[in-house]
Backbone as a ProteinNet text record, in pm:
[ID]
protein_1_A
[PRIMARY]
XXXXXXXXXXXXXXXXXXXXXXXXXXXXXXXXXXXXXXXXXXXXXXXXXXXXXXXXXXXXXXXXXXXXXXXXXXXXXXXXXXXXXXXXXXXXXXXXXXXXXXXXXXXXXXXXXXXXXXXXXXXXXXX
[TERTIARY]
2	-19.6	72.2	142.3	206.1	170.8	167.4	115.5	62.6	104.9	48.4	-59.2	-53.7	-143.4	-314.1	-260.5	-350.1	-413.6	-350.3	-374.4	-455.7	-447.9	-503.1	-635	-686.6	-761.1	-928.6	-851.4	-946.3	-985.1	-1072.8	-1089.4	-1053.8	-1048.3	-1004.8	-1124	-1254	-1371.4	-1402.6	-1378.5	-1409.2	-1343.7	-1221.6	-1180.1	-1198.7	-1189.1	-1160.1	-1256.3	-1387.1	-1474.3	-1367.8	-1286.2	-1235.3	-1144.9	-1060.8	-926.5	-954.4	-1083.1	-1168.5	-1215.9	-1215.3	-1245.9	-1126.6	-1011.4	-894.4	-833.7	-820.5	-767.9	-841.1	-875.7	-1035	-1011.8	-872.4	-871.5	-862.6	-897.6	-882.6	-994.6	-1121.5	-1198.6	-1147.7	-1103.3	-1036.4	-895.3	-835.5	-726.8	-762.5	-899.4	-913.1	-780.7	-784	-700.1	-585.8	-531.8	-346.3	-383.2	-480.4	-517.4	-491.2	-589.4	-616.2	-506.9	-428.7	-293.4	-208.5	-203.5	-131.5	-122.6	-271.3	-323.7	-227.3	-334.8	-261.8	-98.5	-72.9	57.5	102.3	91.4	133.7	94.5	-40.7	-86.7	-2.1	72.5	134.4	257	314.5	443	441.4	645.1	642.5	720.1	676	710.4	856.5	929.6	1066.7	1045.6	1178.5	1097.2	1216.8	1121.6	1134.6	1123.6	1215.2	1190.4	1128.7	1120.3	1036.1	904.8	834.2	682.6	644.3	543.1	433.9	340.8	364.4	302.4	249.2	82.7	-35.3	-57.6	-38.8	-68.6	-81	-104.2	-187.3	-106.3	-74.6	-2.8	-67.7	60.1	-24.4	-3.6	-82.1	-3.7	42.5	193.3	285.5	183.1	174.4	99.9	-35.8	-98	-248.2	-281.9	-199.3	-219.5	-318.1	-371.1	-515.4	-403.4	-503.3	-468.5	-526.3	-504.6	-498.7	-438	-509.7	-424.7	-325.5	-244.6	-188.3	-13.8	79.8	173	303.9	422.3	496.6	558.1	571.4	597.4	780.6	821.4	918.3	920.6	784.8	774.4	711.2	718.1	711.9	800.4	926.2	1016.7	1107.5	1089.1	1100.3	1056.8	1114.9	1030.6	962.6	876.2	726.9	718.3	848	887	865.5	1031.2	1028.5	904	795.5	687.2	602.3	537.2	469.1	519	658.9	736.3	706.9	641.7	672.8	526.4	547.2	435.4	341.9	216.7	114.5	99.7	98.7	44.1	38.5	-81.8	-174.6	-128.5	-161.5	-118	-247.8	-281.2	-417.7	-457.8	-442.6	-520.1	-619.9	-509.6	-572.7	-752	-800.9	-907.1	-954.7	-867.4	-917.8	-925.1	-1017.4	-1074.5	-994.6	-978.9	-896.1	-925.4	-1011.9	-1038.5	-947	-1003.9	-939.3	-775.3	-724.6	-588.2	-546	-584.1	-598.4	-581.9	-685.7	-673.8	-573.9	-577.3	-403.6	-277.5	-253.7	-154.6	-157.5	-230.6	-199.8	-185.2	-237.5	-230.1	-39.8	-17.6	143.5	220.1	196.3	290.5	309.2	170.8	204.5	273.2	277.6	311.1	479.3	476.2	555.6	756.8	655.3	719.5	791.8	883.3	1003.2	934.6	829.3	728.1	864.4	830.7	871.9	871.1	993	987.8	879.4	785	704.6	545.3	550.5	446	474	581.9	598.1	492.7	460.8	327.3	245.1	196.4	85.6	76.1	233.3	285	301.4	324.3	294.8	217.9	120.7	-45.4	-84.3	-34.5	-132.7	-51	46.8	132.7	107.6	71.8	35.6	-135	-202.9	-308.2	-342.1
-99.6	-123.8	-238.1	-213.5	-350.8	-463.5	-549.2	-703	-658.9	-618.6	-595	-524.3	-438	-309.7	-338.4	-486.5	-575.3	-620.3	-741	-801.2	-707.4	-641.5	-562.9	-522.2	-462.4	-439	-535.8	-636.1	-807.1	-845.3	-883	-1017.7	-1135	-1238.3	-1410.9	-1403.9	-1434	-1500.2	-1434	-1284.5	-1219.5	-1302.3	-1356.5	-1391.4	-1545.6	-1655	-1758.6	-1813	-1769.7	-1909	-1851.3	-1739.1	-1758.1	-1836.1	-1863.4	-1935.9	-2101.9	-2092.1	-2261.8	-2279	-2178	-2156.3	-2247	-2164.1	-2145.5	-2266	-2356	-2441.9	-2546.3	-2632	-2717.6	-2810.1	-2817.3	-2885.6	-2781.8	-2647.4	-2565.4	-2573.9	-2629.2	-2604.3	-2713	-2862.7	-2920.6	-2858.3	-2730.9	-2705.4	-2544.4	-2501.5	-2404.2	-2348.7	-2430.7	-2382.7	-2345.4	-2392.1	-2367.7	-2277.4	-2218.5	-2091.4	-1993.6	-2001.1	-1914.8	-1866.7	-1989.7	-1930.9	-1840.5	-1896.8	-1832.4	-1650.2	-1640	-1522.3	-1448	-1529.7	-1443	-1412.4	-1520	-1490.7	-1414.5	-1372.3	-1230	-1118.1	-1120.2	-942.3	-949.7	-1031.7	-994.6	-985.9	-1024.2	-1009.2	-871.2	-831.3	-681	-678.7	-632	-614.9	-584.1	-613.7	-600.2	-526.4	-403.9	-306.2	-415.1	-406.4	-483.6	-382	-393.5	-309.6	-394.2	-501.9	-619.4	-638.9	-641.9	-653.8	-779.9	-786.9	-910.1	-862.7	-879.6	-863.6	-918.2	-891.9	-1019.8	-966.3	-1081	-1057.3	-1180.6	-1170.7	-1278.7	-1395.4	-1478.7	-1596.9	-1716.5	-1803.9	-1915.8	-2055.4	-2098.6	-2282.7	-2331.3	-2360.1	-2461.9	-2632.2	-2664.2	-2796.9	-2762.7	-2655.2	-2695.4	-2599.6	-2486.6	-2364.4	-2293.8	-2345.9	-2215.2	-2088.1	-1972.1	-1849.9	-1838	-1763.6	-1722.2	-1603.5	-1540.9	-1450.8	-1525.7	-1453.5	-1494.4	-1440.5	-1426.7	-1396.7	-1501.5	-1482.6	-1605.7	-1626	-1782.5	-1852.7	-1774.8	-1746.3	-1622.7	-1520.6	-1455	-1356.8	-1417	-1538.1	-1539.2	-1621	-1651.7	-1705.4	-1629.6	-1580.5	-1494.3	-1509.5	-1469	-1513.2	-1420.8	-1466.7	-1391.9	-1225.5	-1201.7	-1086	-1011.8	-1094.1	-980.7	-983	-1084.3	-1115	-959.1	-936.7	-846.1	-699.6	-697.9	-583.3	-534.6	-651.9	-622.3	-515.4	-464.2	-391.9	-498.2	-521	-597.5	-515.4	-521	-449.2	-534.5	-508.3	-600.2	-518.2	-611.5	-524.2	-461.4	-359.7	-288.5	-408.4	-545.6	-636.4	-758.6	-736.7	-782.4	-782.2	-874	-847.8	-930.9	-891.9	-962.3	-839.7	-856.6	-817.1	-792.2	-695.2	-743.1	-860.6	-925.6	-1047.3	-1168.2	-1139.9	-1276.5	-1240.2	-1163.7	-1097	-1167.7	-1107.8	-1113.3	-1322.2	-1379	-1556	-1593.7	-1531.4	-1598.4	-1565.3	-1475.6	-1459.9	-1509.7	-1531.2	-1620.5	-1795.3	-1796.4	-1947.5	-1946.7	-1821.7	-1830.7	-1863.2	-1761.7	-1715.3	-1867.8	-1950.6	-2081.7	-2148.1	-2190	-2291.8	-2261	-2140.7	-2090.3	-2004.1	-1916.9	-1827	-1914.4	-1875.9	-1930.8	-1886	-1996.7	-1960.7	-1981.4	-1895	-1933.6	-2037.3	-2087.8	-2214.8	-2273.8	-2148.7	-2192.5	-2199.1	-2187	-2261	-2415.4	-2452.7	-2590.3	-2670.1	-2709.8	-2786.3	-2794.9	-2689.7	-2663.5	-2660.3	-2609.6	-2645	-2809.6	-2854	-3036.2	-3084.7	-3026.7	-3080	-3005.4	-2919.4	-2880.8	-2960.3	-2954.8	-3063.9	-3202.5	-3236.1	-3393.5	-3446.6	-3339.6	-3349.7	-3339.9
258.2	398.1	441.8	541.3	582	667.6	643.7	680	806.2	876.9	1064.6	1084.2	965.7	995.9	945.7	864.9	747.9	844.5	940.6	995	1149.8	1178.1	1250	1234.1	1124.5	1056.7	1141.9	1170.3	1131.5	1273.5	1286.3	1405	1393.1	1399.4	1367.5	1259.7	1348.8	1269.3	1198.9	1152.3	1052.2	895	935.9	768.9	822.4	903.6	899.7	851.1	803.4	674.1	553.2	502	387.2	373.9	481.2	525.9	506.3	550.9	509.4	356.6	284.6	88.9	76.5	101.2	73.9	130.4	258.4	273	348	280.4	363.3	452.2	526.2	643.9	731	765.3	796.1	938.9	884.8	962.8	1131.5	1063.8	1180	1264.5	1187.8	1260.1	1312.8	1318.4	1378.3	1517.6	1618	1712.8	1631.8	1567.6	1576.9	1439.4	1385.6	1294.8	1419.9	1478.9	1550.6	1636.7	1693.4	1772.2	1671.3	1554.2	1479.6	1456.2	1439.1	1452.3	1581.4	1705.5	1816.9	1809.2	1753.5	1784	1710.3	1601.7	1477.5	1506	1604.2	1645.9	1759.7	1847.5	1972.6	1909.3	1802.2	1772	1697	1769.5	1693	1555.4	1437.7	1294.7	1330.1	1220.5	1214.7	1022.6	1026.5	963.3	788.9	641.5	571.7	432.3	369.1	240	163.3	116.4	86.6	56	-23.4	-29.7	-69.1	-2.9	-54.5	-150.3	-293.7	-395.1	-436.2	-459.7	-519.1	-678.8	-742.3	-897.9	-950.3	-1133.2	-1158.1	-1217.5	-1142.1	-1188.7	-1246.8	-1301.7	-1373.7	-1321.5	-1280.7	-1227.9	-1352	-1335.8	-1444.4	-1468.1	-1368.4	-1431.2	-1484	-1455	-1503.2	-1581.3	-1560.4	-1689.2	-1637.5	-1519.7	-1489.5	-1384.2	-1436.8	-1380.4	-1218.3	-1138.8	-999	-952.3	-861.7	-792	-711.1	-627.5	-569.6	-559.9	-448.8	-454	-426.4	-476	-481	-388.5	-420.7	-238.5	-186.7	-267.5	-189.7	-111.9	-155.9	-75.3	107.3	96.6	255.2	285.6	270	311.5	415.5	519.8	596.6	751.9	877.6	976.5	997.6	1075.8	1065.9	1147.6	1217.7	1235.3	1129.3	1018.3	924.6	825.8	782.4	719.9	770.9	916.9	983	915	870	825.5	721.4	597.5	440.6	411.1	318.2	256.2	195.8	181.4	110.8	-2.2	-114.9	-246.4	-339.5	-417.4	-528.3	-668.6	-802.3	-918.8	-936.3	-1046.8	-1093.3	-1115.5	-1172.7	-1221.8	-1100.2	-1025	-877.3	-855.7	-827.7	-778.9	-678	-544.7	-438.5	-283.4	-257.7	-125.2	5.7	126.6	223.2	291.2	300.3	335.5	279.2	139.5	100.6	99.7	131.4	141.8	287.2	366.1	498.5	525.9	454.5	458.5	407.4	274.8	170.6	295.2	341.7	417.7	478	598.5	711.5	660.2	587.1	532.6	476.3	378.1	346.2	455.3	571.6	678.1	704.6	733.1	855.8	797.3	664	600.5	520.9	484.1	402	470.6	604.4	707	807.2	823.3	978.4	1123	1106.5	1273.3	1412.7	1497	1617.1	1678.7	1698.1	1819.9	1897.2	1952.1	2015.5	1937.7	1837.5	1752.5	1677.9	1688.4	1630.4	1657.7	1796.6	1805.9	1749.1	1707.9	1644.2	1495.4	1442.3	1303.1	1250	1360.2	1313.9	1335.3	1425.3	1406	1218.5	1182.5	1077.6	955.4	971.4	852.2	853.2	915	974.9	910.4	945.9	863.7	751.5
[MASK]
+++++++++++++++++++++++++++++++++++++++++++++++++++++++++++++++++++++++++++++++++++++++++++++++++++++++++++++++++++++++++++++++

């Protein structure tokens, strides 16, 4: 499925307590989550042979395992991000939800946001 079609799927508040699991200043930066959101369902996909692939990696400093996909695969602006295919390995075991939070958390932090989210990108870096 590709990222848009993911993201579609969803309401905001349907995944945003996972987005707060997942990143715990989250709950103080609700707004500029939420713009974020809006702003990826109003934006149109730019088409991406590229996938965002979730599988089971290892943190180098601490040796513990995680899902999760690598910070490459969102180095991209969030056009072409909306474009890529989402696909998990058989070993995967995460939910569209928690799919749905990991991404938007990659995209903000990771993805070449539009100009006109900066504001809101240095309110969340700042914190």
């Amino acid at each position: 499925m590709k990222l848009k079609q993911l993201l579609e799927t969803f309401d905001f508040e349907d995944f945003f307590p996972e987005v707060c699991v997942m990143y715990p200043n989250a709950k103080r930066h609700k707004r500029e989550f939420m713009r974020a959101f809006n702003m990826l369902y109003a934006l149109e996909p730019q088409h991406s042979k590229k996938a965002i692939r979730y599988q089971l990696m290892t943190d180098p400093d601490s040796g513990n395992s995680f899902y999760g996909a690598p910070d490459s695969c969102f180095n991209a602006s969030w056009e072409v991000l909306l474009g890529k295919e989402v696909t998990k390995d058989k070993n995967v075991d995460l939910d569209d939800t928690s799919l749905v939070a990991n991404c938007l958390i990659n995209i903000i932090f990771l993805g070449k946001h539009p100009q006109e989210y900066e504001d809101s990108y240095q309110k969340l870096i700042r914190a």
